[in-house]
N, C-alpha and C positions, 0 to 999 in steps of 0.2 A: 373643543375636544378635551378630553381626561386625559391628563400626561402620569397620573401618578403612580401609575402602574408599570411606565415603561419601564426599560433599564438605567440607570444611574449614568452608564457612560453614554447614552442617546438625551439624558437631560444637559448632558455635560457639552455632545455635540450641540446642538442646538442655541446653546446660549454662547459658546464660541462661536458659531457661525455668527450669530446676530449681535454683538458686542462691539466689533470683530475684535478677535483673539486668536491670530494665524498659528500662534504657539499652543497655546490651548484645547485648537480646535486638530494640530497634528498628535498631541498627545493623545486621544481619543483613541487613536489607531497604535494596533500591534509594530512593531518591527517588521516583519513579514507580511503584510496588511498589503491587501487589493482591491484596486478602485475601478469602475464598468462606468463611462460616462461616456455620453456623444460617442459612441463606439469606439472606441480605447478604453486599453486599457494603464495603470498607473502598479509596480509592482514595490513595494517598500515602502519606508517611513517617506524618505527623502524625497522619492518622485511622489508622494500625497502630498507632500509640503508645497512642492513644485506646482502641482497641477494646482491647490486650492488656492498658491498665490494667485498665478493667471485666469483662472476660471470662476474661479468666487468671491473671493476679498479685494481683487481690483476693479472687477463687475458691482461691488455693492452690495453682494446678495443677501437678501432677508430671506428667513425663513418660515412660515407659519404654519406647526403643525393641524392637519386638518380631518384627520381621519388614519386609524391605525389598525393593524389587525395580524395576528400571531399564525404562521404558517410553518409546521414543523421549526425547524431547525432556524426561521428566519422572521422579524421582526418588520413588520412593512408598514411605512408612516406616507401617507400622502400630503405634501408639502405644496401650498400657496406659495410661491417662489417670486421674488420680484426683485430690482437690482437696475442697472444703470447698464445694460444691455441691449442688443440688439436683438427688437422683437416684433423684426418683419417674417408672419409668417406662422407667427408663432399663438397660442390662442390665447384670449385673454377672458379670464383669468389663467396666469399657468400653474398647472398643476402638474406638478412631480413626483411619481412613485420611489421612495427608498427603500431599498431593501436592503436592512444592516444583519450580519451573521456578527453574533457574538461569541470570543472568548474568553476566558481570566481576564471577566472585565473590562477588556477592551473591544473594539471593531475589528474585527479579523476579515471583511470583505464587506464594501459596500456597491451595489447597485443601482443606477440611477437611470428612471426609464420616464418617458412621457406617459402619464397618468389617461387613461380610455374614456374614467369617469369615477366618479365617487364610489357610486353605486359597488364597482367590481373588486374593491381592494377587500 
């Protein structure tokens, strides 16, 4: 996939994610910043931090962008996801729809859904 077009702070997630860089990967996000994953949701810096401790940098997680596409107001990256988790149940390969809302630069809301299929993003 072409990343060069994305947003600078979704290049910035991504390689925090994948380095790991738990500091790096919190600066991404606003102060005010909200997070929609496994249904919850995460409201602030502090509980992002929280939540990507136990949910993605102690998991492993990689990231691989795979397919992107601009929807009003929201940036949607479908992500090859893999990590040192528990994946009974789960499909393989997994794919991850993000849907990041941008502002001044930073992530103002991220949403993270099970991906249907390439095809639909």
């Amino acid at each position: 996939m072409e990343t060069s077009l994305l947003p600078q702070v979704i290049h910035d997630f991504i390689a925090a994610a994948n380095k790991p860089d738990p500091k790096a990967y919190a600066d991404c996000f606003l102060e005010d910043a909200m997070v929609f994953d496994e249904g919850k949701e995460w409201a602030g810096k502090a509980a992002i931090s929280k939540w990507s401790a136990e949910h993605h940098f102690a998991a492993n997680i990689t990231l691989e962008p795979i397919q992107d596409k601009q929807h009003e107001e929201e940036t949607i990256i479908v992500f090859k996801v893999d990590g040192d988790f528990d994946k009974t149940g789960l499909p393989d390969p997994l794919y991850l729809e993000f849907y990041f809302q941008i502002r001044k630069h930073r992530i103002k809301q991220l949403a993270i859904r099970l991906s249907k299929g390439l095809e639909q993003v």
